[in-house]
N, C-alpha and C positions, 0 to 999 in steps of 0.2 A: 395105755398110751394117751396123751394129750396135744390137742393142736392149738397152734399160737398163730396169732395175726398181727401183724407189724406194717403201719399205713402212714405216707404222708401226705400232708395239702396238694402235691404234684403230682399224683396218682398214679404214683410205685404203690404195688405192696407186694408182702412178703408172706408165704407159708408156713411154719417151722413144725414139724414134731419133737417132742421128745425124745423119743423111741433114735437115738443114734444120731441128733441133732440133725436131722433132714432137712434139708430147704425142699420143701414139696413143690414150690408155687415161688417164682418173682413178674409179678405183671412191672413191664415196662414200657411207657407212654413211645409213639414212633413222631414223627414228623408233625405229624396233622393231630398228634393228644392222643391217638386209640391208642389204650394199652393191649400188649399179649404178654404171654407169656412164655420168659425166652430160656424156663430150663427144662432140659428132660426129666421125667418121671413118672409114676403111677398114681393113679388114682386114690388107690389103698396100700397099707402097712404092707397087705400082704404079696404083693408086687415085688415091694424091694426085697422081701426075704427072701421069694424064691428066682433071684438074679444075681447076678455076680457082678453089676454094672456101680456098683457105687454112686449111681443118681444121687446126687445133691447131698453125700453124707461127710459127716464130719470123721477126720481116718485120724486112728492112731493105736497102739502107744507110737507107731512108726510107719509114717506115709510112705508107699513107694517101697523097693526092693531090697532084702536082706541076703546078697547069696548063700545059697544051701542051709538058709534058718539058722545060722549059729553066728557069732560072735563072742569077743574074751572081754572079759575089762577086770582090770586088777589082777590077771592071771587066772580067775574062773571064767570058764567057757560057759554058754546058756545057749541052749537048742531053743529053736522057736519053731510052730508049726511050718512045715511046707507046703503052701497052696497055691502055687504058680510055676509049673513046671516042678524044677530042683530047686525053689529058693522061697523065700516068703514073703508076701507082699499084704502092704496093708493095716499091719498088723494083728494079721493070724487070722484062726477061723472064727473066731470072737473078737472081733475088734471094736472100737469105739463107733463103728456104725452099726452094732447091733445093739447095743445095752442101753438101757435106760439112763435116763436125765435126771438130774431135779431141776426144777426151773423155779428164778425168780424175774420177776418184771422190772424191769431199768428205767427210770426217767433222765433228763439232764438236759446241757445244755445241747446234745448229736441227737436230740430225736430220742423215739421209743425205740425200745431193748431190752432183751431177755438175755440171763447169764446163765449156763445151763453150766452143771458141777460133777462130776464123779470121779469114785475114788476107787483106782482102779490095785487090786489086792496085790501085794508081793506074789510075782510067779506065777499070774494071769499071763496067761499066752506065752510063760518062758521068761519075762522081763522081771529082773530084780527091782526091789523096792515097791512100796507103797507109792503108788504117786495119784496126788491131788490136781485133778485136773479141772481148770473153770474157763469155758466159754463163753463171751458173751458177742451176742449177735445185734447193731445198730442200723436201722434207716434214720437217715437225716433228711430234713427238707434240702439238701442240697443234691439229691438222690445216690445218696452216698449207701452202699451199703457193706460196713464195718464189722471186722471179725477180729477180737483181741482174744490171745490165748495165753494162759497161765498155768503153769505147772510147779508144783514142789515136790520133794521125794525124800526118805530118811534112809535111803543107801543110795552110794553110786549106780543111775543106768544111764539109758540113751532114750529120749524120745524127739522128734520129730511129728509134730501136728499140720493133718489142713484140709481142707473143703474142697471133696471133690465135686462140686458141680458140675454139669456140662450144660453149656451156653448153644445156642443159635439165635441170635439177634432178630432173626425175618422171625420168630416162633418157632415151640419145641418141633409144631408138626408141620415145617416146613421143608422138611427134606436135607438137601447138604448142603453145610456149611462153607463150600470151596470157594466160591465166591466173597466171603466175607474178608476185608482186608485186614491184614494181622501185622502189626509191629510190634518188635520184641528186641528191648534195648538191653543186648548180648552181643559180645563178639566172642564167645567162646560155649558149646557144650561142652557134657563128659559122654565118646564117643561109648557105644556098648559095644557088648557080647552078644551072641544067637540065644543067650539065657536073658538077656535086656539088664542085663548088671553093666554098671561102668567099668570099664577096662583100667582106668586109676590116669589115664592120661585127659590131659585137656587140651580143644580142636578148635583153631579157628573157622568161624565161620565163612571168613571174604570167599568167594570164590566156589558158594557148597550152596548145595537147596535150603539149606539152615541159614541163609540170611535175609534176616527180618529186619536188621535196621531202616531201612526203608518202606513203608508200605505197599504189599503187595497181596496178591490173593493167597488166599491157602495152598488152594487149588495149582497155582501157577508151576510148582515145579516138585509135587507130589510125587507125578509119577515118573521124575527122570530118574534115570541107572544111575544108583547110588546105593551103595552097599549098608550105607545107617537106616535107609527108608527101606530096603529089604528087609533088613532085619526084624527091625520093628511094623513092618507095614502099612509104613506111612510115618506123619510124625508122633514119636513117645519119646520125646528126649531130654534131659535135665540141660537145661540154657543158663548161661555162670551171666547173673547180673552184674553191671555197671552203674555205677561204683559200686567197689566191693564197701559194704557197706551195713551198719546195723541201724541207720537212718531212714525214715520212712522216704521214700523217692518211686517215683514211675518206673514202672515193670515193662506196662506193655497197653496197646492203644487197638482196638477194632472197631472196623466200622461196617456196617451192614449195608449196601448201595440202595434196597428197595425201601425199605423200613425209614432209613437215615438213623437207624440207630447207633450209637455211640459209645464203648465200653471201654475205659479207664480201669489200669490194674496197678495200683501203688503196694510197696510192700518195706515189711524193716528186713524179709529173710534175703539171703544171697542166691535163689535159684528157684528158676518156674521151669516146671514140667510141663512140658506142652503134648498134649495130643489128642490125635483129631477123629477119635471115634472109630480104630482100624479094628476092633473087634464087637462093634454092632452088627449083628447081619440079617435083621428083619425078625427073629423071634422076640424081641423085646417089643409088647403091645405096651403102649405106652398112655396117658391123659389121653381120655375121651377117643383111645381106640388110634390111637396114633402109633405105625408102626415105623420102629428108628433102626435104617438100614445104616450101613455102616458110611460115616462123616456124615451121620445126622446130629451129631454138636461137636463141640469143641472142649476143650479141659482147658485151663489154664494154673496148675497148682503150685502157689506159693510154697516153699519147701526146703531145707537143707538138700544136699545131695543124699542119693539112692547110694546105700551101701555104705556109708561113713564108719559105722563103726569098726569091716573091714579094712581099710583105706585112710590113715591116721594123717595122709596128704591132703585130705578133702577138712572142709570145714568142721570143728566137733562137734556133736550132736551130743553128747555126756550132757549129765547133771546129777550135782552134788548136792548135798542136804543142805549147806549152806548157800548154794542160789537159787533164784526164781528164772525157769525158762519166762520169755514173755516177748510175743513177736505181735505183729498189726499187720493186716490183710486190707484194703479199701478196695471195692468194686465200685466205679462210679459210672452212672449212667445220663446220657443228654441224645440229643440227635439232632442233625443238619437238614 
C-alpha cells in the first residue's frame, strides 16, 4: 500500500491511499486560515478493513443498491454477492474499495493529481466484462477538489462509480453534523422500500422533510414522522438533480455555522445520495481516537440511481464496448 499527498498554496491538502482509492485526510482552511480536517476515517489501512463504513472510498463496479444481487442484460441473468440485507450494495464483498490501485502523478493546468487505474476481470463480484477503470483525483488552487471517472469494457454490463466520503465541516471529531446547512437542488427523490431499494416511482419533495432547495439544517426535520426517514433512519435517499442533465452544474451547497466552512458539490451525473450517518453508532474509533456516533458526518454521493439495471425507467447505467462511461465529481471548498 502507498500514500499520496495532494497540496495547494491555500492550505487544502489531501490524503489518498492506494489501497481502494481512499481519501484518508482533507484538511480544510475555516474562517480565520486554521485548517482541520473535515472527513471521517482511520488512522491505518487496517481500520478501514475491519468496518463496513466506507470512509472515503472510492465504490464500484456499482455504487449503492442492486435488489437481491441479480440483474439481466441481454437476456442473461448475473448473481452478484448479497451484503446488505437481501440485496447487494457497493459492489460486493470485493469491491473497488478494497483492491489495489496503480497510480500515476498528474500535473496541468487544475493543480496536482493522481489517476489511479484498475482493471477489474470479467465476473469479478458477478459483473460481465473486463472493465478498465481510471480515476483521477485533482486539488486546484481554487480549492477545488476534482474527481473524473473513466471506464471502458469489451462486453455489455452496468457500472456506476463514486466517492464515498463522509464530511463534517466543524471536523471529523466534532460530533453531529445536524446543524450543518444542506442545500440540495432536487425536487424529486426515488421513494424506497424497508430493503432501501427504490420502489421505481418518483416523489416530490414540496411539502416532505426532503426539501432542500432552500437552506436549512439537517437536523431541522430528521426527526419528524415520515415513513422514508423510518425506513431508512434518517436521510439515505437518491435526490433526482435539476437539470436533468450530463452537464457539469451544482448538486448541492453546505455550510457549517461555527467553522464558516463552505462546501460546493457540482456534478455531470443525474442523482446524489444523501445520508447522514444513521448507521454510525460509536464503535467506529476513528483519527486520533475519535469516536463517530451516529450523524457524525454526512455523505453526499454523486451517482446514477440505486437499482437501475432493475428499473429500465431510471436513468441507464449500461456500457458497451464501443463507449466510454465518463462523469466529473467537483467538491469545492471556501468559508464566510
Amino acid at each position: 500500500m502507498s500514500i499520496y499527498y495532494l497540496e495547494n498554496s491555500k492550505g487544502m491538502k489531501a490524503k489518498i491511499s492506494n489501497r481502494g482509492g481512499i481519501l484518508m485526510e482533507l484538511l480544510v482552511p475555516d474562517r480565520e486560515g486554521k485548517p482541520s480536517d473535515v472527513t471521517l476515517g482511520f488512522d491505518t489501512i487496517e481500520g478501514y478493513d475491519e468496518g463496513s463504513t466506507y470512509f472515503g472510498a472510492l465504490i464500484g463496479r456499482y455504487g449503492n443498491r442492486i435488489a437481491k444481487g441479480s440483474f439481466s442484460l441481454d437476456g442473461e441473468t448475473y448473481t452478484l454477492a448479497v451484503n446488505n440485507g437481501n440485496n447487494h450494495l457497493h459492489g460486493g464483498l470485493v469491491g473497488f474499495d478494497k483492491v489495489e490501485w496503480s497510480v500515476k502523478e498528474l500535473s496541468g493546468n487544475e493543480g496536482q493529481g493522481l489517476v489511479l487505474n484498475y482493471l477489474s476481470p470479467h465476473m469479478e463480484e458477478g459483473y460481465p466484462g473486463n472493465l478498465d477503470v481510471s480515476v483521477s483525483y485533482r486539488l486546484t488552487e481554487e480549492n477545488e477538489f476534482i474527481i473524473d471517472y473513466q471506464a471502458t469494457t469489451d462486453r455489455p454490463t452496468v457500472v456506476n462509480l463514486t466517492q464515498h466520503a463522509y464530511f463534517n465541516l466543524a471536523g471529523h471529531d466534532s460530533g453531529s453534523v445536524l446543524d450543518h446547512e444542506m442545500t440540495i437542488y432536487a425536487d424529486q427523490i426515488t421513494p424506497i422500500d424497508g430493503g432501501l431499494i427504490p420502489t421505481g416511482e418518483l416523489e416530490s419533495v414540496e411539502e416532505t422533510p426532503f426539501d432542500f432547495r432552500k437552506p436549512k439544517p439537517i437536523g431541522r426535520d430528521i426527526e419528524q414522522v415520515n415513513e422514508q426517514l423510518s425506513l431508512a433512519g434518517g436521510y439515505d435517499h437518491n435526490f433526482v438533480l435539476r437539470p436533468s442533465s450530463d452537464e457539469l452544474r451544482q448538486t448541492a451547497e453546505v455550510k457549517e455555522p461555527k467553522s464558516g466552512r463552505i462546501m460546493k458539490v457540482y456534478t455531470t451525473e443525474p442523482a446524489v445520495q444523501f445520508y447522514t450517518g444513521n448507521f454510525l453508532d460509536g464503535s467506529n474509533v476513528g483519527k486520533g481516537g475519535a469516536v463517530y456516533e451516529k450523524r457524525a458526518g454526512f455523505c453526499l454521493e454523486t451517482q446514477h440511481f440505486p437499482d437501475s439495471p432493475n428499473q429500465p425507467q431510471f436513468p441507464s447505467t449500461r456500457l458497451d464496448p464501443n463507449q466510454v462511461y465518463k462523469t466529473r465529481t467537483v467538491y469545492q471548498f471556501g468559508a464566510d
